[in-house]
N, C-alpha and C positions, 0 to 999 in steps of 0.2 A: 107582194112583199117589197118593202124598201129597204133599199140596201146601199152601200158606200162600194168602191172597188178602186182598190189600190195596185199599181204594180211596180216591184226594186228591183234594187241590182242583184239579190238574191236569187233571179231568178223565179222570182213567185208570184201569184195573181192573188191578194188575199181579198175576201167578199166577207163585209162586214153589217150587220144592222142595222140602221139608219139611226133607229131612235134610242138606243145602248152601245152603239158601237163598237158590240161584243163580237168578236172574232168569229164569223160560221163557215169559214171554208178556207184551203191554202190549196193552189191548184198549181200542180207542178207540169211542164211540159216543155219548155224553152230552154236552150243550153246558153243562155247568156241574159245580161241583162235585161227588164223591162221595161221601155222605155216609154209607154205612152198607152193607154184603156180609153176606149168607150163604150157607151152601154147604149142599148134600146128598150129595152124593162126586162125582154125576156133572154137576151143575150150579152155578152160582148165580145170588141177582139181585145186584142192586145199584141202588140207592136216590140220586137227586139234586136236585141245588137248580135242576134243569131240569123240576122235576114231573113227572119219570117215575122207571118201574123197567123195569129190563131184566134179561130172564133169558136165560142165556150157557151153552153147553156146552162145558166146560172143554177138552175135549180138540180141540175140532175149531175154538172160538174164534165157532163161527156164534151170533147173535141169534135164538135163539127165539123172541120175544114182546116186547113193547114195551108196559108200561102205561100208561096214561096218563085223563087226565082229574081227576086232584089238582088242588086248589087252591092249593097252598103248596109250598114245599121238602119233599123224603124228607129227615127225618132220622133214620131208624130202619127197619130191615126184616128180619125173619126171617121164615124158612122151613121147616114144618112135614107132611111128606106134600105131600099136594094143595093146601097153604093159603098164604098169604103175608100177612103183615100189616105192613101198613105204618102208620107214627108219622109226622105232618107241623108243619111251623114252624105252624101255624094252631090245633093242639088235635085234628087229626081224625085216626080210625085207620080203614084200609081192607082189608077182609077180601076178598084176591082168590084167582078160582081159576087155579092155576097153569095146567091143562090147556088152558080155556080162553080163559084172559084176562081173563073178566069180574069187575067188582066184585061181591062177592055182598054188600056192605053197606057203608053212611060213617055212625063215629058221630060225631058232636062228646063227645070225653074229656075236655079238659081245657080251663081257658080259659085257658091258657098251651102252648107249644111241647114237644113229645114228643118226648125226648133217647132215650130208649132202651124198647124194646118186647121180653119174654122169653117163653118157654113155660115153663109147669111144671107137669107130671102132669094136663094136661086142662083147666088154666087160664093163663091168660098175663095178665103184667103191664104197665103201665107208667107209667116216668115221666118226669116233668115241672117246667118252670120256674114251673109255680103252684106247686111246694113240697110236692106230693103225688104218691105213689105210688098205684096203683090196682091193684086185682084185679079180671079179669075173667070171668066163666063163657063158657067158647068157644061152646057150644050154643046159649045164648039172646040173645049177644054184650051181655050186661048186666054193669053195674059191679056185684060186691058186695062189695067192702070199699073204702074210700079210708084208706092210711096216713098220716097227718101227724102234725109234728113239725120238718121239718127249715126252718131258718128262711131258706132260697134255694132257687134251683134243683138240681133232684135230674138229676144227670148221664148218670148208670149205676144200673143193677138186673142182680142176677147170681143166678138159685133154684137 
């Protein structure tokens, strides 16, 4: 089934149709905003300003998994295979395993808030209100390139 998935400040995951975009679920679980979804067909998480992430099976609505131990607001989360990375108001990105739950690493990225985190071919990016974009190598979880330039907060990154 194709579906759309949104998540507000309400508090809510809403799972929509694709081709109607008639409202089919509102999925409550998170005491605070939500700030960032991604999906894999058969799941997603979703990222909040309750310093958790929750992974959700679409079709059945049930709570997988529950992450927790951030230090700041999710504001950014995507999901890759087995991997999830999460972007936090604090500068910090967290490489968790989906399977398990566990963090497999917290780096300090940025000294500014991580608006948005992407994959791309084997590396993932992200950025940030320091006003720097960042490339990361997945394998060694190390920065090797920082883009700047832009002279405020970088919102969105899209590879």
């Amino acid at each position: 089934m194709e579906c759309q998935i949104s998540g507000s400040y309400d508090k809510t995951v809403r799972v929509w149709f694709r081709q109607t975009l008639i409202q089919w679920k509102v999925i409550r679980g998170h005491t605070a905003a939500v700030n960032s979804v991604s999906c894999d067909g058969d799941c997603f998480v979703s990222g909040s300003s309750d310093m958790t992430l929750r992974l959700v099976n679409i079709q059945t609505s049930e709570c997988l998994r529950i992450f927790s131990g951030c230090q700041d607001q999710i504001l950014s989360v995507v999901m890759q295979g087995d991997l999830i990375i999460s972007g936090d108001s604090g500068g910090h990105v967290y490489f968790w395993n989906k399977e398990t739950g566990e963090t497999e690493a917290a780096v300090q990225a940025h000294d500014g808030q991580i608006h948005k985190v992407c994959f791309h071919k084997g590396r993932f990016f992200t950025a940030s209100s320091d006003s720097t974009v960042r490339e990361w190598d997945l394998m060694s979880m190390t920065s090797v390139r920082v883009l700047q330039g832009h002279k405020g907060p970088v919102r969105d990154i899209k590879s």
